[in-house]
MOPAC internal coordinates of N, CA, C and O (Angstrom, degrees):
PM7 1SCF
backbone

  N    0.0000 0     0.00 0     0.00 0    0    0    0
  C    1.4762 1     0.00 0     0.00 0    1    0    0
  C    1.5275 1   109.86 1     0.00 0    2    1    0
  O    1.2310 1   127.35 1   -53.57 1    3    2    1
  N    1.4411 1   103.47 1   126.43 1    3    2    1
  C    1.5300 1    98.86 1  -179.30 1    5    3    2
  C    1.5179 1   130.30 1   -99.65 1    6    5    3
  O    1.2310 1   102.30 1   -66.97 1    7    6    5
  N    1.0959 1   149.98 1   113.03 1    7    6    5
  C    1.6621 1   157.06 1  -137.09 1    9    7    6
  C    1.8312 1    81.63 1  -103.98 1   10    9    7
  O    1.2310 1   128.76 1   -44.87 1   11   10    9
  N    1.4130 1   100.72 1   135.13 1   11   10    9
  C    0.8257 1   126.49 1   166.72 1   13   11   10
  C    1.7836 1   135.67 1   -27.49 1   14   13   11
  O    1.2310 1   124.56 1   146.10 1   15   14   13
  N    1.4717 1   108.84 1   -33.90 1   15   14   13
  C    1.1929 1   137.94 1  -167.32 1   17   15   14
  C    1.7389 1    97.57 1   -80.24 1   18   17   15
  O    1.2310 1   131.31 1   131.13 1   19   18   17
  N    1.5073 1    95.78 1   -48.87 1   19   18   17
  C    1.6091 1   110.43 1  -163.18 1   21   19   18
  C    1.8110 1   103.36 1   -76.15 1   22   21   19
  O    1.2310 1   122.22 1   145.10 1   23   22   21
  N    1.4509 1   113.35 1   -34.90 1   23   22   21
  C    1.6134 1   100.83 1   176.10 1   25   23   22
  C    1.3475 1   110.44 1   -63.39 1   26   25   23
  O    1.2310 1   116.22 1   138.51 1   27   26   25
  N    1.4233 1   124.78 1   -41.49 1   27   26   25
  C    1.3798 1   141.97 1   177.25 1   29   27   26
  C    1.4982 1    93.30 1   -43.77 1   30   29   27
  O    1.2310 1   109.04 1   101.79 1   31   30   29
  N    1.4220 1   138.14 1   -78.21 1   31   30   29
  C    1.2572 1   140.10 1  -168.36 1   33   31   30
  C    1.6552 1   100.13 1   -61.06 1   34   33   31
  O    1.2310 1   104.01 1   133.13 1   35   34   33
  N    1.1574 1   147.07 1   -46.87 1   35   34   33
  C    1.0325 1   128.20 1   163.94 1   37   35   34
  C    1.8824 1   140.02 1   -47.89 1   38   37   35
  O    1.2310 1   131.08 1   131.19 1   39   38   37
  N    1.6365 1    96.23 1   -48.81 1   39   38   37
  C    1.4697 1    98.23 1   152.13 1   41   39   38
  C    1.4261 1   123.35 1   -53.70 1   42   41   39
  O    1.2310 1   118.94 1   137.91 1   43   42   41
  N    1.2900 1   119.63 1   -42.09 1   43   42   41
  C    1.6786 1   121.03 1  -168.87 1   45   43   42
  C    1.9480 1    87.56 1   -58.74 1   46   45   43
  O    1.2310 1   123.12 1   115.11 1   47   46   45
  N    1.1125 1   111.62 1   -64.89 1   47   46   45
  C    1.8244 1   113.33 1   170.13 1   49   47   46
  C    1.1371 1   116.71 1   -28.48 1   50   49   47
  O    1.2310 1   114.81 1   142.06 1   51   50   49
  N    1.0913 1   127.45 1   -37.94 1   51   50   49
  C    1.3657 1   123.13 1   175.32 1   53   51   50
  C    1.1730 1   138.58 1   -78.88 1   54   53   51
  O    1.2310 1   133.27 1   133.83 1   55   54   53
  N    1.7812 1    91.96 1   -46.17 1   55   54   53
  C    1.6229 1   115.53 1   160.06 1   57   55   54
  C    1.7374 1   105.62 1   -54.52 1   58   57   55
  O    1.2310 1   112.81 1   117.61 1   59   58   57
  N    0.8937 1   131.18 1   -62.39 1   59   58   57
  C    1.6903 1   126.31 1   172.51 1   61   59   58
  C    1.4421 1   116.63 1   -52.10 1   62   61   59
  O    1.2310 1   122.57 1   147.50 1   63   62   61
  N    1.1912 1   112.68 1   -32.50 1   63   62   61
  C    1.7909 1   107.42 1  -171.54 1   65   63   62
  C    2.0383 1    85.14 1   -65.86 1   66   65   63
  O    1.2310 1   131.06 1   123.11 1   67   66   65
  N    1.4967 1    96.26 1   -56.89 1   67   66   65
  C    1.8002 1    92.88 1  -163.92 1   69   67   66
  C    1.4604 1   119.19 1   -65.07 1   70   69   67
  O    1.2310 1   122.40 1   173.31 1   71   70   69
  N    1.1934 1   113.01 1    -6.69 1   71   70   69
  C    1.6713 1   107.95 1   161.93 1   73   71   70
  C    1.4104 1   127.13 1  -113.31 1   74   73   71
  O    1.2310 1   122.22 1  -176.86 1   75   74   73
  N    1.5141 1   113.36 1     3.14 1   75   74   73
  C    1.5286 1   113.76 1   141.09 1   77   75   74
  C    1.5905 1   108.63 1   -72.76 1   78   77   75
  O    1.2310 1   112.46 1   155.66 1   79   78   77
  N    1.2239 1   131.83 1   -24.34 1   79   78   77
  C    1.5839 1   121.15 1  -172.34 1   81   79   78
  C    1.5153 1    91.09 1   -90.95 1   82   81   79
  O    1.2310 1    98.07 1  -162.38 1   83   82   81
  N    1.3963 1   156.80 1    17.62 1   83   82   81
  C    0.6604 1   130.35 1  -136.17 1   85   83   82
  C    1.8331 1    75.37 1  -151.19 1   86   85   83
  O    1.2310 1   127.75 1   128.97 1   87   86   85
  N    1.3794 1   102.68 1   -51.03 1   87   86   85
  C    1.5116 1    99.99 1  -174.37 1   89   87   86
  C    1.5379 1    91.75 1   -77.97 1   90   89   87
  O    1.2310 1   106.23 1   145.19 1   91   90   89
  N    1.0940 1   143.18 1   -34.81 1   91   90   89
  C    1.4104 1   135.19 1  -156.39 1   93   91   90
  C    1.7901 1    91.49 1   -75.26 1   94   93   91
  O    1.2310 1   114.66 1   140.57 1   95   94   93
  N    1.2479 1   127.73 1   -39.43 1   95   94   93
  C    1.3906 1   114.80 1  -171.84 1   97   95   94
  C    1.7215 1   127.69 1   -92.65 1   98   97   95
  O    1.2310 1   135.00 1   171.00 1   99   98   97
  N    1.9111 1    88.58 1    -9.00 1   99   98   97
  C    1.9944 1    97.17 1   143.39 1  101   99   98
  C    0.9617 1   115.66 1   -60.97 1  102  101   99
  O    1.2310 1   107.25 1   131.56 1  103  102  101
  N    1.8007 1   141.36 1   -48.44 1  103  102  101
  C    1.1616 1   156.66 1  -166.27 1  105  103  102
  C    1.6882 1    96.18 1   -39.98 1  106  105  103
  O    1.2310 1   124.74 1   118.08 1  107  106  105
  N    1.3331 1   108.50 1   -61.92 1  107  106  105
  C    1.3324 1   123.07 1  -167.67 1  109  107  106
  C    1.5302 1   114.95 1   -72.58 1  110  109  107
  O    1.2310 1   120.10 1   180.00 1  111  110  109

């Protein structure tokens, strides 16, 4: 069961994973 706090910290994870892939493939 996920508490509110913890989806929040999971989205923020996500949101960062997809804009390192995101800056890494401007790079290119």
């Amino acid at each position: 069961m996920f508490t509110k706090h913890r989806m929040n910290c999971l989205m923020l994870q996500e949101a960062k994973l997809a804009f390192k892939e995101r800056t890494i493939a401007f790079e290119y």
